[in-house]
C-alpha positions as a Markdown table, in Angstrom:
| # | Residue | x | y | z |
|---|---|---|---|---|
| 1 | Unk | 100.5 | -28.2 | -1.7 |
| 2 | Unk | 104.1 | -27.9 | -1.0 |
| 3 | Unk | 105.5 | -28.8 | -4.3 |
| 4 | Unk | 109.0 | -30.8 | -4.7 |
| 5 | Unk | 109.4 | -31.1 | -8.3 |
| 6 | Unk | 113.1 | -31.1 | -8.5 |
| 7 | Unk | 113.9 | -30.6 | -5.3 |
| 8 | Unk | 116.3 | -33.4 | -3.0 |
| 9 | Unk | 114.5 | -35.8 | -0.5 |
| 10 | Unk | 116.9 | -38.4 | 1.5 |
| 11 | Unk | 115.0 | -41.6 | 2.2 |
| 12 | Unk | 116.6 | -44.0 | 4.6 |
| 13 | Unk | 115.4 | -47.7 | 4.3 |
| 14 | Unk | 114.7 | -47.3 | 0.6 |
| 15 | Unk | 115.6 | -50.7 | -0.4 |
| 16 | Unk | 112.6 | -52.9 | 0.9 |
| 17 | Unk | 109.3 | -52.3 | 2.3 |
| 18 | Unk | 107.7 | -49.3 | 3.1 |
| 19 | Unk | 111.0 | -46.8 | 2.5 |
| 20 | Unk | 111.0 | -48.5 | -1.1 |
| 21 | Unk | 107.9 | -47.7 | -1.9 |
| 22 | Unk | 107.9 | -44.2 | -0.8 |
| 23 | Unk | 111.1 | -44.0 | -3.2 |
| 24 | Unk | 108.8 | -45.0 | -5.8 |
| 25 | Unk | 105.8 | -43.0 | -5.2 |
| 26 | Unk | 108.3 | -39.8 | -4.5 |
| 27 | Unk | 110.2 | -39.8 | -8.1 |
| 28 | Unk | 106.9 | -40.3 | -9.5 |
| 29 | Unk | 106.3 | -36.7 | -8.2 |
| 30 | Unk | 109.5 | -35.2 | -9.7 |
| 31 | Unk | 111.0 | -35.6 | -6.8 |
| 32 | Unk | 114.9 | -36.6 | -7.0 |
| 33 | Unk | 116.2 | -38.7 | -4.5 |
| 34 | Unk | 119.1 | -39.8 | -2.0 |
| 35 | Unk | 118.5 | -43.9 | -1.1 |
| 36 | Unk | 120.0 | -45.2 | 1.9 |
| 37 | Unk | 120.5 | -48.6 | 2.7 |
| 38 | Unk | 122.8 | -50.9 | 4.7 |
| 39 | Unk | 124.7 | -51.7 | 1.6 |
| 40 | Unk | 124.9 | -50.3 | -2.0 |
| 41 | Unk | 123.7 | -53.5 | -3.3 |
| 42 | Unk | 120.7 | -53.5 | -1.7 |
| 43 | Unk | 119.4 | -50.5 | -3.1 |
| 44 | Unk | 120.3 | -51.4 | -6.5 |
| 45 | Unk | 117.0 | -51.9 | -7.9 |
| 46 | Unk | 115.4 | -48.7 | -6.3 |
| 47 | Unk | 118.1 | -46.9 | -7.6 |
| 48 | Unk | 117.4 | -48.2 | -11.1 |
| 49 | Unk | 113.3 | -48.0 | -11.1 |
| 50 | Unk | 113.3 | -44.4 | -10.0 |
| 51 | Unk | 115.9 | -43.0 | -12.5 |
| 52 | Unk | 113.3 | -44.9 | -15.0 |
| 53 | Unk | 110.7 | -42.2 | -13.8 |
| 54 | Unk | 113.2 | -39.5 | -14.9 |
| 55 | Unk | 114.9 | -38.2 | -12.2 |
| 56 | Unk | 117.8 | -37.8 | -10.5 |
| 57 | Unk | 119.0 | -40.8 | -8.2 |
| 58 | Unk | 121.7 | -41.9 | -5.8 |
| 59 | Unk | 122.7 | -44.1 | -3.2 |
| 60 | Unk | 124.3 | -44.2 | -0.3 |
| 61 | Unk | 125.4 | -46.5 | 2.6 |
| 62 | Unk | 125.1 | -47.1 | 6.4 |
| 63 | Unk | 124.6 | -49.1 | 9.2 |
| 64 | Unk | 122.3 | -46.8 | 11.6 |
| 65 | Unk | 123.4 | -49.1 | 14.3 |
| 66 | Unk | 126.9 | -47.0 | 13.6 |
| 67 | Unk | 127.0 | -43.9 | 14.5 |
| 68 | Unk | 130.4 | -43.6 | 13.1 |
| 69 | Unk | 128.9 | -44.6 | 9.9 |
| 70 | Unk | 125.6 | -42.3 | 10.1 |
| 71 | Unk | 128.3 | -39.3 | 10.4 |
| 72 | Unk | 130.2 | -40.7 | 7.0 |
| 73 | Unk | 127.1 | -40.8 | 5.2 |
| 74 | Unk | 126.2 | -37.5 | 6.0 |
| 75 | Unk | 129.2 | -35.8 | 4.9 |
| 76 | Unk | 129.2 | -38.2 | 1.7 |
| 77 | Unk | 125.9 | -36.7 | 1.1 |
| 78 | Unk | 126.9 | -32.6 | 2.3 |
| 79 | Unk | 129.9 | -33.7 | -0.4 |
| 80 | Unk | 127.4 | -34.2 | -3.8 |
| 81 | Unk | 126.4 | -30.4 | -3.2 |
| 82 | Unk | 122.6 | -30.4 | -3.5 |
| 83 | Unk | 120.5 | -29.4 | -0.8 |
| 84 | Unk | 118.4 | -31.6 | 0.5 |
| 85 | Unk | 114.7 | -30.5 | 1.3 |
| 86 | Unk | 113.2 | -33.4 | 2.6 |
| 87 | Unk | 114.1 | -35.5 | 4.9 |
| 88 | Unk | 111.7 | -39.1 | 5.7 |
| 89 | Unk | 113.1 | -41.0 | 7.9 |
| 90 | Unk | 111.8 | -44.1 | 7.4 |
| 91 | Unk | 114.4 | -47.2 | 8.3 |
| 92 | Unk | 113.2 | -48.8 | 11.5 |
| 93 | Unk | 114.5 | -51.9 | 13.6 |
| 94 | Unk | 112.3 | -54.5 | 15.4 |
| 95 | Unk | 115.3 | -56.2 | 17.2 |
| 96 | Unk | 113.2 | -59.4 | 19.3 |
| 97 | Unk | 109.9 | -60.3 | 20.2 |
| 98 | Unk | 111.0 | -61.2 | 24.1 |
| 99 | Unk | 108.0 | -63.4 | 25.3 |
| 100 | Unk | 109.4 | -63.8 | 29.1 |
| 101 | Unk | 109.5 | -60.1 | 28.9 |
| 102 | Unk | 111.2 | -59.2 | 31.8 |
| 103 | Unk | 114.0 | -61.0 | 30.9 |
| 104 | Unk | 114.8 | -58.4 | 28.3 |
| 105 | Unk | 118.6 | -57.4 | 27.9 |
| 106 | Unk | 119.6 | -54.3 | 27.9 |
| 107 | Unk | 121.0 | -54.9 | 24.7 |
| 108 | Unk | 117.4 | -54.3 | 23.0 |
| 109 | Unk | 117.2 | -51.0 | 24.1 |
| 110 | Unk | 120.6 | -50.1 | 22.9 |
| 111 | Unk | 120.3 | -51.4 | 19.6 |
| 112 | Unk | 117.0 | -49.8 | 19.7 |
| 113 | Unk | 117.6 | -46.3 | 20.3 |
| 114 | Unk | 120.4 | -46.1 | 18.5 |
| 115 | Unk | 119.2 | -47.1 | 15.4 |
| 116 | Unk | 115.1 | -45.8 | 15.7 |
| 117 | Unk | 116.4 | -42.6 | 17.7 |
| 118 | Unk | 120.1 | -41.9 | 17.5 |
| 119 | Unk | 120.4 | -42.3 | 14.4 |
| 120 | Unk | 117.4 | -40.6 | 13.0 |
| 121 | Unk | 118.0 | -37.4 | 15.1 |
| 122 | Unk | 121.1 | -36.9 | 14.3 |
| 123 | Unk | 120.0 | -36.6 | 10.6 |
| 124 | Unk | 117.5 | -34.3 | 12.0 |
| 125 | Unk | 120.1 | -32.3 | 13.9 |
| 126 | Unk | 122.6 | -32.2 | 10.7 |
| 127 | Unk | 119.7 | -31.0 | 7.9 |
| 128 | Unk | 117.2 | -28.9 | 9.8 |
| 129 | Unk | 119.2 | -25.9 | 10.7 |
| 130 | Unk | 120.2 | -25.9 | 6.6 |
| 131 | Unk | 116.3 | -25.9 | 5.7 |
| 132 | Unk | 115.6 | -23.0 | 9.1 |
| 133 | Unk | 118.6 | -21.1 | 6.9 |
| 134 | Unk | 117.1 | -21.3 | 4.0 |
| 135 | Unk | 113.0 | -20.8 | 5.0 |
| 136 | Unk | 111.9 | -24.4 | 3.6 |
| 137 | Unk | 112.3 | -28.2 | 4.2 |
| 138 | Unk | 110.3 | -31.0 | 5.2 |
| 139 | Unk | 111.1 | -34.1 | 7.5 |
| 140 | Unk | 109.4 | -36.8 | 8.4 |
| 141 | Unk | 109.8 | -39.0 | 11.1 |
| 142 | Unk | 108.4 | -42.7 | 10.8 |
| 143 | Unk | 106.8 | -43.9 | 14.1 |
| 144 | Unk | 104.8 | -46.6 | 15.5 |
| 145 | Unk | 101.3 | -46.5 | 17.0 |
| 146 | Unk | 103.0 | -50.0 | 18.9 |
| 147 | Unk | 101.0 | -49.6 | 22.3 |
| 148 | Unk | 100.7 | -51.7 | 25.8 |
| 149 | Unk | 103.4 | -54.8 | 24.2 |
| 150 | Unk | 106.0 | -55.6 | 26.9 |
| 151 | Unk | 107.8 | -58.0 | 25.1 |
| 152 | Unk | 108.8 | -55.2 | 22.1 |
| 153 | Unk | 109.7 | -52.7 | 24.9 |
| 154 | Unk | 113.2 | -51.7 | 22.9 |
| 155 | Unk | 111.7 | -50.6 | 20.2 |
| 156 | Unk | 108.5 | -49.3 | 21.7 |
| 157 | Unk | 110.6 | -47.3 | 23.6 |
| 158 | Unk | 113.1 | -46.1 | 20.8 |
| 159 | Unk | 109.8 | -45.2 | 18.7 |
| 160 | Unk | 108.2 | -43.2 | 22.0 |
| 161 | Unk | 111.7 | -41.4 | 22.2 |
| 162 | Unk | 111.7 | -40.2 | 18.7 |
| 163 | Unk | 108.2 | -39.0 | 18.8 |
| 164 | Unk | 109.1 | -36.5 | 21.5 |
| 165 | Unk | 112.4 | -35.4 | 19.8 |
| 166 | Unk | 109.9 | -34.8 | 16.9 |
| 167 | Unk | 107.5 | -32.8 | 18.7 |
| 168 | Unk | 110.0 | -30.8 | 20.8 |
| 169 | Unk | 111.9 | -29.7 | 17.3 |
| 170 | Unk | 108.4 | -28.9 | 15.8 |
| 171 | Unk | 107.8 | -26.6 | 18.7 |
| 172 | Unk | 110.9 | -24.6 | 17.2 |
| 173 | Unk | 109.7 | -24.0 | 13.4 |
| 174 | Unk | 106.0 | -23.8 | 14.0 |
| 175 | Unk | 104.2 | -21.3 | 12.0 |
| 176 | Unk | 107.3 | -21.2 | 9.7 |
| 177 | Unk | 107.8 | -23.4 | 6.1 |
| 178 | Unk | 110.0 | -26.1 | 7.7 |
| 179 | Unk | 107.6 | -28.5 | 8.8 |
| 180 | Unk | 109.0 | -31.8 | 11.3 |
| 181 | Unk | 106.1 | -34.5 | 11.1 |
| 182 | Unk | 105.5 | -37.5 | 12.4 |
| 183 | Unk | 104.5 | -40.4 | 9.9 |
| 184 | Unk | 102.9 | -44.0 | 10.4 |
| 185 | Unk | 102.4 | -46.8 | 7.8 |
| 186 | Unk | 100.1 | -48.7 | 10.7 |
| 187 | Unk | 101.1 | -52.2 | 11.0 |
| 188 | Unk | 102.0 | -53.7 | 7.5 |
| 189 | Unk | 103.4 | -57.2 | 6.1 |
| 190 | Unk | 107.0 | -56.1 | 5.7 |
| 191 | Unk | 110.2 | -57.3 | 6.7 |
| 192 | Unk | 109.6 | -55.4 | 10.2 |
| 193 | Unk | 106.2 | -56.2 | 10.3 |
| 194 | Unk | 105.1 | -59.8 | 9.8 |
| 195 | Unk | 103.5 | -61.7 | 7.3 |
| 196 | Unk | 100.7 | -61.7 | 10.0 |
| 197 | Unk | 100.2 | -57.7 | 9.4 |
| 198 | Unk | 97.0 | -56.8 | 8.7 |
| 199 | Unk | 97.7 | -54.4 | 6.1 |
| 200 | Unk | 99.6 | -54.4 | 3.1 |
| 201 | Unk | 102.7 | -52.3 | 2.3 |
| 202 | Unk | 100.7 | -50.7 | -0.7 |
| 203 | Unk | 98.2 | -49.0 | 2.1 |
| 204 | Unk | 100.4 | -46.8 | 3.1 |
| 205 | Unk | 100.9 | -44.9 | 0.0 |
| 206 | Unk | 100.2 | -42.4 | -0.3 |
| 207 | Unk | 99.9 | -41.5 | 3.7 |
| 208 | Unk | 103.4 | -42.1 | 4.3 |
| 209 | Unk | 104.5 | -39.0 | 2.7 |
| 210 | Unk | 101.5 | -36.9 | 3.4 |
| 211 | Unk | 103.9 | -34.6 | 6.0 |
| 212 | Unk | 106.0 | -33.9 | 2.9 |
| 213 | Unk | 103.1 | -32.6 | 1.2 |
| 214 | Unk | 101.1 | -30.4 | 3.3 |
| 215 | Unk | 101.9 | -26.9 | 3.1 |
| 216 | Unk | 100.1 | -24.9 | 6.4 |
| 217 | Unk | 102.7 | -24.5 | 8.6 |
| 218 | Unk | 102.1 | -27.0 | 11.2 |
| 219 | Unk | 104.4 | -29.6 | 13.2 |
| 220 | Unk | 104.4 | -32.3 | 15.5 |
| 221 | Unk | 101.6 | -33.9 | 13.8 |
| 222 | Unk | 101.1 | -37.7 | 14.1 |
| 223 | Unk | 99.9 | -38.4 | 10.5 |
| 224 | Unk | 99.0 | -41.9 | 10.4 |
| 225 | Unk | 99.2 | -43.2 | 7.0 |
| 226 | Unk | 95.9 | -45.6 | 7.3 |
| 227 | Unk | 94.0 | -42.5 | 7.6 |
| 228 | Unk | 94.6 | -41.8 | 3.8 |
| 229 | Unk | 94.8 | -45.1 | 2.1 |
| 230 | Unk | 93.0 | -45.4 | -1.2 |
| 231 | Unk | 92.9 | -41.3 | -1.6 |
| 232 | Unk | 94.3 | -39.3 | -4.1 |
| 233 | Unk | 97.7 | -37.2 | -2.8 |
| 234 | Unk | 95.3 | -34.1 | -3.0 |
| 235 | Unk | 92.7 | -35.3 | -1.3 |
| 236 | Unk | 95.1 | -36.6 | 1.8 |
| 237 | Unk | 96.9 | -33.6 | 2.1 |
| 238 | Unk | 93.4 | -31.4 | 2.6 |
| 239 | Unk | 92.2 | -34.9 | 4.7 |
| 240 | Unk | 95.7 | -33.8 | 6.8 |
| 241 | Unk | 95.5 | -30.1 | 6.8 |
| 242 | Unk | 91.7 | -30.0 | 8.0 |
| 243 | Unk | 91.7 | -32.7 | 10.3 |
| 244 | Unk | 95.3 | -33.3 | 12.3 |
| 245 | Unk | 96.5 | -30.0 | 14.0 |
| 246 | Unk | 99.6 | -29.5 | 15.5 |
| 247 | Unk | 99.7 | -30.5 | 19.5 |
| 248 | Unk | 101.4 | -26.9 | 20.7 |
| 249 | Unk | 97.5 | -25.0 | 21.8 |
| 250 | Unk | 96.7 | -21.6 | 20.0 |
């Protein structure tokens, strides 16, 4: 089991929800941490509850809607001179739920992609050749297993998008100890998700971060985090290693 005691993991969306959860669940493996958030406010309170668990902590702002802003917060980040070997990509945007759905503006799918697509590969772009460099890393990419709904088609789309980027950059470090995953908390009553959700946030841990964990060489995986809920880290990272193989053939 790939083991990140003391190593750096960037978590975007770590303020609420499922990203603030997996903040949790990731110091309490020794695992020191990089919280982003729209505002440094917001992640206050993350910021404080996992320097409680005794490790390192900081925060850092930006609007992933800006892509001016996504570059700033990566250099602020290259700037604190650690490296960072995980990567979980975990803030989302639902923008609208368009019921006359082909009346959807093209708005939707701008604010969509830049923030579900852009945004996140550009992080992937800027920290995966570092981790190729160095032989090890892990990211994660949060999807959606959103299917056949017309009237969410931005972010359907957006989600679709970054699955392939995901896959297609797997394809490059298959076989090799940088591993790019795909990661789903299923449909859960967050924020983005509803109070109608059928799941709650808890679920998800500790599925979410199961990519992080597994430690066979494999990428492109869709590791849906309903598959694990209620088993112990080990046990969901052999449930992940025996039972999810990567999508490039033998």
């Amino acid at each position: 089991m790939y083991q990140v005691k003391g190593k750096w993991a960037l978590i975007t969306g770590a303020a609420r929800g499922i990203g603030y959860l997996t903040a949790k669940f990731m110091a309490e493996q020794g695992c020191n941490l990089i919280l982003h958030s729209r505002d440094l406010a917001h992640t206050e309170k993350a910021l404080a509850e996992v320097r409680a668990r005794g490790v390192s902590a900081v925060a850092v702002a930006a609007d992933l809607n800006d892509l001016n802003a996504v570059k700033g917060m990566l250099q602020e980040i290259d700037d604190l001179g650690v490296d960072v070997d995980i990567v979980l990509n975990n803030a989302g945007l639902q923008i609208a739920y368009r019921t006359d759905y082909c009346a959807t503006p093209a708005e939707d799918y701008e604010v969509s992609f830049r923030v579900n697509t852009i945004a996140p590969a550009m992080i992937c772009y800027h920290f995966l050749p570092k981790m190729m460099a160095k032989g090890t890393g892990r990211i994660l990419n949060t999807t959606s297993g959103i299917a056949l709904d017309v009237c969410q088609a931005g972010y359907s789309a957006s989600k679709a998008a970054l699955d392939k980027i995901t896959i297609d950059l797997g394809s490059k470090v298959e076989g090799t100890d940088v591993l790019i995953n795909l990661t789903d908390p299923g449909w859960c009553r967050t924020d983005l998700g509803g109070a109608q959700a059928p799941n709650a946030p808890e679920s998800a841990i500790p599925g979410i971060t199961v990519g992080v964990f597994v430690d066979d060489g494999k990428s492109g995986r869709y590791l849906g985090a309903q598959h694990f809920t209620g088993m112990s880290l080990e046990d969901a990272v052999k449930k992940a290693e025996a039972e999810f193989d990567s999508p490039y053939g033998k």
